[in-house]
N, C-alpha and C positions, 0 to 999 in steps of 0.2 A: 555247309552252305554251298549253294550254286557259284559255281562261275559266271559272273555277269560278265557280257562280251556286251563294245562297246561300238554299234552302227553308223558312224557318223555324227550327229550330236544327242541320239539318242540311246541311253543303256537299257540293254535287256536283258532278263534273266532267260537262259536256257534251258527250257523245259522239255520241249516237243524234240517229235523228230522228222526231219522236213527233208526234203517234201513229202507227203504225203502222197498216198497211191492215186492213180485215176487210170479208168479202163472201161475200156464199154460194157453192157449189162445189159443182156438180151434178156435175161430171168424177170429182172425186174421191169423192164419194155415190157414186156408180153402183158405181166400182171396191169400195167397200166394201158395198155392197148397202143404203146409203140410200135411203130416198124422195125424191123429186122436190121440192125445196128444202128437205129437212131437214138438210142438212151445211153450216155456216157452217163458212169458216178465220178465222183471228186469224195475221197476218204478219209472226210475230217475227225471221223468216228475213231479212228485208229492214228488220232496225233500222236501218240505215244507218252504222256504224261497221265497218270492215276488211270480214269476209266475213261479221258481223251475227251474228243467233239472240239466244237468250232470255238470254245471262249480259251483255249489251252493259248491260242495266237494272241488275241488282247492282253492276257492275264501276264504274257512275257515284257510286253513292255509297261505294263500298268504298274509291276512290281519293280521294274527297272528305276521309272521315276519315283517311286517312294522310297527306294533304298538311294539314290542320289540326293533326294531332296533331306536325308538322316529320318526319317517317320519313324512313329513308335509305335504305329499299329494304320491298319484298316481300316477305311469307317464307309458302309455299305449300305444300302436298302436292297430288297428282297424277300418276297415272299418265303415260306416255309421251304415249299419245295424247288426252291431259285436251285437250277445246275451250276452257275455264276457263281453262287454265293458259296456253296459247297466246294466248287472247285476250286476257288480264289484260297480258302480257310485251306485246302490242302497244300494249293502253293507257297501260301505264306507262311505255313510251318517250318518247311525247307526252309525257308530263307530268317528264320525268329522274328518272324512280324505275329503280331497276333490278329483278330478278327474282331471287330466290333460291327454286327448282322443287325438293322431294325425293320423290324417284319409289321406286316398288318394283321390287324384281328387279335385273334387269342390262338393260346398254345393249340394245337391242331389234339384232336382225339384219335391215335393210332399211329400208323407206323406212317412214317414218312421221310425218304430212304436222304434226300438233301440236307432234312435239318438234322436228322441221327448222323451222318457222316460230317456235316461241319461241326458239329458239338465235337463227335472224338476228334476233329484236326485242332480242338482247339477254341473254336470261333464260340465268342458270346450272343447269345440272339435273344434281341430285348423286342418284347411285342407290344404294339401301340397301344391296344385293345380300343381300336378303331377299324372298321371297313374302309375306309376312305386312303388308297392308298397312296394320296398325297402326305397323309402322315406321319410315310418310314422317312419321307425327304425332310420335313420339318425336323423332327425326331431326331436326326440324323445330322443335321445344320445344328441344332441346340448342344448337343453332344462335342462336336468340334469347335463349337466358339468356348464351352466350360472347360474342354482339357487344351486347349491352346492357352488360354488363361494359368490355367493351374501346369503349365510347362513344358505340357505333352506336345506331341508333334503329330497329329493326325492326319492320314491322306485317304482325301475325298474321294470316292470315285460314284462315280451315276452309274444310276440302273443299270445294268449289263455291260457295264464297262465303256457305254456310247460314249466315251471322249475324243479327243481328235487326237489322243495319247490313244487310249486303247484302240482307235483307229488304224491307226502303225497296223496292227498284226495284222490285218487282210488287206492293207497298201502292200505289206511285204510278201501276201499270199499270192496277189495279183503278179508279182514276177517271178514266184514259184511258178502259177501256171504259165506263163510266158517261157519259160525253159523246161516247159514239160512241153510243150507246141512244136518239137522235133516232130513229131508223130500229127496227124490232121485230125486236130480237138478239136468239137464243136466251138462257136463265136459266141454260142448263143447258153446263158446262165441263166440257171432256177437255183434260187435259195426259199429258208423260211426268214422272216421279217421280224424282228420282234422289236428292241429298242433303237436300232438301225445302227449302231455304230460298225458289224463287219458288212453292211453294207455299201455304208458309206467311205471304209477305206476300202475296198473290194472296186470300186466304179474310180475314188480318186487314183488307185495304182491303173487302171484300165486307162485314165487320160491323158497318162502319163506311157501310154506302149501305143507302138505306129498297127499291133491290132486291130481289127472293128470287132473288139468285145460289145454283148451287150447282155445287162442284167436282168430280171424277171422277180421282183424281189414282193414273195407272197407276205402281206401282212396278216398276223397272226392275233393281233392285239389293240394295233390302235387304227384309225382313222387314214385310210391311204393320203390323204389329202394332205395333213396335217403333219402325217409323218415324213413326207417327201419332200419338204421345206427344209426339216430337222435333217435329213440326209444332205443332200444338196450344203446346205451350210455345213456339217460337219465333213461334207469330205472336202470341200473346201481348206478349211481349215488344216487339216490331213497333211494335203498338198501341203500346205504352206509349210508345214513341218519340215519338208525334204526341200525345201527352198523353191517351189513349183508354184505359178501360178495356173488355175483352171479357171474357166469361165461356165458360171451356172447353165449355161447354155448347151455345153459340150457335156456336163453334170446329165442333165436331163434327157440331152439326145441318145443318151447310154443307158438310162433307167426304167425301167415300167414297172411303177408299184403297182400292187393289184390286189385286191381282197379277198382276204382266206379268212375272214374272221367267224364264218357262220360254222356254231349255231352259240359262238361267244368263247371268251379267251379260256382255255384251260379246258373246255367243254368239246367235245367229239359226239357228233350224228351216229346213227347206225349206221349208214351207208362210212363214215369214217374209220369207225372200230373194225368193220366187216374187211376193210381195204387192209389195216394194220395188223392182223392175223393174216390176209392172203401174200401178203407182202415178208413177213415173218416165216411163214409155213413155205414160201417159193425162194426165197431167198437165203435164210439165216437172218437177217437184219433185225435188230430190237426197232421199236419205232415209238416213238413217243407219241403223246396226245397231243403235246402242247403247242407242236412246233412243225415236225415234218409231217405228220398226220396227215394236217390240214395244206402242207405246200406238197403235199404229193397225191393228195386227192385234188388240190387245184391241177396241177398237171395231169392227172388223168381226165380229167372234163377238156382242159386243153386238148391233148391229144383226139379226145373223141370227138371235141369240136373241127378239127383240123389246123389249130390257130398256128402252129409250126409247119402243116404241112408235111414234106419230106424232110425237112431243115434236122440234122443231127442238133440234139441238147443236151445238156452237163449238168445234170440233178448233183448241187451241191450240199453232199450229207453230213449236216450239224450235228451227228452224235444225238447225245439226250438220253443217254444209256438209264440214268436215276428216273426220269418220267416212267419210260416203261418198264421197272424195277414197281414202282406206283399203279402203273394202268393195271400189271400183270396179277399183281397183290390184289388189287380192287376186285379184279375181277373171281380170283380163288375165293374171296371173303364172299362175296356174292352164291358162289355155287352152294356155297357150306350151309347155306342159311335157308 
């Protein structure tokens, strides 16, 4: 079992290993038509837990508060190919939690490298046999009120961990990059967006440093509009954790959601795919569909637009390593045929 070490009033399990690199990236500038040392990365890819990325930070204290609350298992929504859900199932093995995964639709036909890796860590994944994926959350709620009854101890977490619990790990990231700013790190952040929770502790640790960070946070999946409310309050929230009041004001003056959602969640353009190979083939980097695809084809139109300007930026890299395990796959099955 891990050693949980204990922050303050919150416990977290020890999985990553931190900080994380960040260094600037003329390779990957170039492919996106940066200037000549205007593209820093932030190397969430290389957390250092299983195959890493950006949930290894929520996942430490997510599992912190289930093992203090005594839980007897996980209880999750997520799609088939959730990296969350997979990566969660492997942390919680370590620590003898089990997984209980509720997916939407039906079993998937082939390989699909998330749900085969949560199965071997363990995790059960029950599928709604609904589209509507409000149904993993119902599913999901019905499951926890029958084993809390019958004496279990189940702990809830939402979609990708958005809580103001799994918030922690990128309030905590935000002073990782705070003591990596020996060296003159861009001010200015691009993420990819999805459920917003390292979001939203990402901006509440930013209101919390006498920095002028500011975030660029691409949505991949929902409604910028919609989701920037859910941000906003959950980093709020966040803050309140570490005893911090923010004011949604100072929230907002640090945020610009922006929409990466074209041509639909999970879905990549040609002009996307075409970026995702030159970007792989100049780099090294795996690149997902789902996630950086789409926030680093936004930044590339940025940059071609000028919207930075000369302004040095810190493309922060979510991992997503099991996507492109999927795209990669997709693609060999294609050729064969």
């Amino acid at each position: 079992m891990q050693v949980i070490e204990d922050r303050g009033a919150h416990p977290r399990v020890q999985l990553g290993l931190w900080p994380t690199a960040v260094h600037r990236d003329d390779q990957l500038g170039s492919v996106l038509g940066a200037s000549d040392g205007q593209l820093w990365l932030k190397r969430d890819d290389l957390s250092g837990f299983s195959w890493g990325g950006n949930k290894v930070r929520s996942i430490e204290f997510l599992l912190g508060a289930a093992l203090a609350e005594n839980a007897t298992d996980i209880v999750l929504a997520g799609g088939p190919s959730s990296n969350f859900a997979a990566l969660m199932a492997a942390a919680a093995r370590t620590v003898g939690l089990s997984v209980q995964q509720f997916s939407y639709g039906v079993e998937p036909n082939g390989f699909v490298a998330g749900l085969m890796f949560g199965r071997s860590m363990g995790a059960r994944v029950i599928f709604t046999g609904s589209n509507d994926r409000s149904m993993m959350d119902i599913a999901a709620e019905r499951y926890c009120a029958e084993a809390t009854i019958a004496g279990a101890r189940p702990y809830r977490i939402p979609r990708g961990g958005a809580s103001p619990v799994g918030a922690l790990g990128f309030y905590a990231a935000a002073e990782e990059l705070d003591g990596q700013a020996h060296v003159d790190l861009p001010t200015t952040i691009v993420l990819p967006l999805g459920s917003g929770g390292s979001t939203a502790g990402l901006v509440a640790g930013f209101c919390s440093s006498t920095r002028p960070w500011r975030v660029y946070a691409i949505s991949v999946s929902r409604d910028p509009t919609g989701i920037e409310d859910t941000i906003i309050e959950t980093a709020i929230a966040c803050a309140g954790l570490h005893g911090k009041s923010i004011d949604p004001a100072e929230v907002s003056s640090r945020l610009e959601v922006c929409d990466g959602r074209d041509p639909g969640f999970g879905k990549v353009s040609s002009e996307q795919r075409s970026l995702m190979a030159e970007v792989t083939s100049a780099t090294g980097l795996p690149v997902d569909p789902t996630y950086n695809a789409k926030a680093l084809a936004w930044l590339k139109a940025a940059f071609r637009a000028g919207t930075f300007s000369s302004l040095p930026v810190l493309y922060w890299n979510t991992g997503g390593a099991l996507g492109a395990i999927d795209h990669m796959g997709a693609l060999g099955r294609k050729s064969t045929t």
